[in-house]
C-alpha positions as CSV (number, residue, x, y, z in Angstrom):
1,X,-7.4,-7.7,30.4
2,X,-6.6,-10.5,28.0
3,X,-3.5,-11.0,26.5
4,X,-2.8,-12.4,22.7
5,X,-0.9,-15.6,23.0
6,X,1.3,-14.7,19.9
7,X,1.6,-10.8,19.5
8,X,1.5,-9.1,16.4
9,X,4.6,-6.4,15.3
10,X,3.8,-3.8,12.8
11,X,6.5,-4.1,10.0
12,X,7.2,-2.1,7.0
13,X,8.7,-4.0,4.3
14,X,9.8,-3.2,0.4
15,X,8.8,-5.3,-2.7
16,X,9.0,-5.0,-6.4
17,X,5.4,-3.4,-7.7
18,X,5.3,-6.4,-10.0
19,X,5.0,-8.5,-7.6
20,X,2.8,-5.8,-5.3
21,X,0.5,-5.9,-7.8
22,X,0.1,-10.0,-8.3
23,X,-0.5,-10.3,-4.7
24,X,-3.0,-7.4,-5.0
25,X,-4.9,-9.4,-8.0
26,X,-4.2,-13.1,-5.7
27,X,-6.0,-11.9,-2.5
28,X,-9.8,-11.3,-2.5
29,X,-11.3,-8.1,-1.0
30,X,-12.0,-10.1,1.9
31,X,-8.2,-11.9,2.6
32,X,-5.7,-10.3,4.4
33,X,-2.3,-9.4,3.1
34,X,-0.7,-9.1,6.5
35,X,-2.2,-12.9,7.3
36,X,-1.0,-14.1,3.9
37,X,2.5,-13.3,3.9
38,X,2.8,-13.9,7.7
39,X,1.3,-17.8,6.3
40,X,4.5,-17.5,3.2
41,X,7.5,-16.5,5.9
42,X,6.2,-19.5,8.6
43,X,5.9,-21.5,5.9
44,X,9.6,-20.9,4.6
45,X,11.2,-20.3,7.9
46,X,8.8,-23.3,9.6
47,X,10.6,-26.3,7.5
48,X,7.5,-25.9,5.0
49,X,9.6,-24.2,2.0
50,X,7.2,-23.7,-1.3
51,X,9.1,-25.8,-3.9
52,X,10.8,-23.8,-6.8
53,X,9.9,-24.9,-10.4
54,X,13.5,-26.4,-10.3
55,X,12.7,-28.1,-7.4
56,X,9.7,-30.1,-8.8
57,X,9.6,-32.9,-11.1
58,X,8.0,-32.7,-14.2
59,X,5.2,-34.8,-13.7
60,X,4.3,-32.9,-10.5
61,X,4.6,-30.0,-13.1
62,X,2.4,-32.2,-15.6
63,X,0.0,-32.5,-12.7
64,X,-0.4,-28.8,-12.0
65,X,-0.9,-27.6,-15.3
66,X,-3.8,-30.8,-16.0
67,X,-5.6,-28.7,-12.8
68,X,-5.2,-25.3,-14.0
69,X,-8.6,-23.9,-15.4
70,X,-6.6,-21.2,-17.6
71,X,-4.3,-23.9,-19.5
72,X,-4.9,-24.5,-22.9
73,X,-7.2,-27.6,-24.1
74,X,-4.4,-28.7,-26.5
75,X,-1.9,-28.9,-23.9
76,X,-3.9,-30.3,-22.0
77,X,-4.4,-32.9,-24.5
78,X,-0.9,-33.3,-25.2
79,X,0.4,-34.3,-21.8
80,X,-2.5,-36.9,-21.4
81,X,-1.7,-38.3,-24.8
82,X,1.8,-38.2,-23.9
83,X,1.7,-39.7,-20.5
84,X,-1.1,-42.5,-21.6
């Protein structure tokens, strides 16, 4: 019988529904909640940590909301006219 390098341990854990509910909306029918919060904690405990808005300059911020399909044209036009 094989044996899985890395075992898996069933866990029960409590969140807000708000943010239940954004994860829900995030993940496809396909994706896997276990794998995608297993990915978040190694990630944060793993010396990976997701950088907080505070964290992040604002043209990295800039940046992000240039590549975000559901930002507005005009602010999108602002921050280019801004930064050119």
């Amino acid at each position: 019988m094989r044996r899985a390098k890395n075992r898996t341990v069933k866990m029960s854990i409590t969140v807000p529904l708000n943010i239940f509910n954004e994860l829900e909306r995030h993940l496809s029918y396909s994706q896997s909640r276990s794998a995608y919060i297993s990915s978040a904690i190694e990630a944060k405990l793993g010396g990976d940590p997701i950088p907080t808005v505070s964290e992040t300059s604002t043209l990295q911020l800039m940046a992000a909301i240039l590549s975000r399909e559901d930002a507005d044209e005009k602010l999108k036009d602002f921050i280019l006219t801004f930064f050119s």
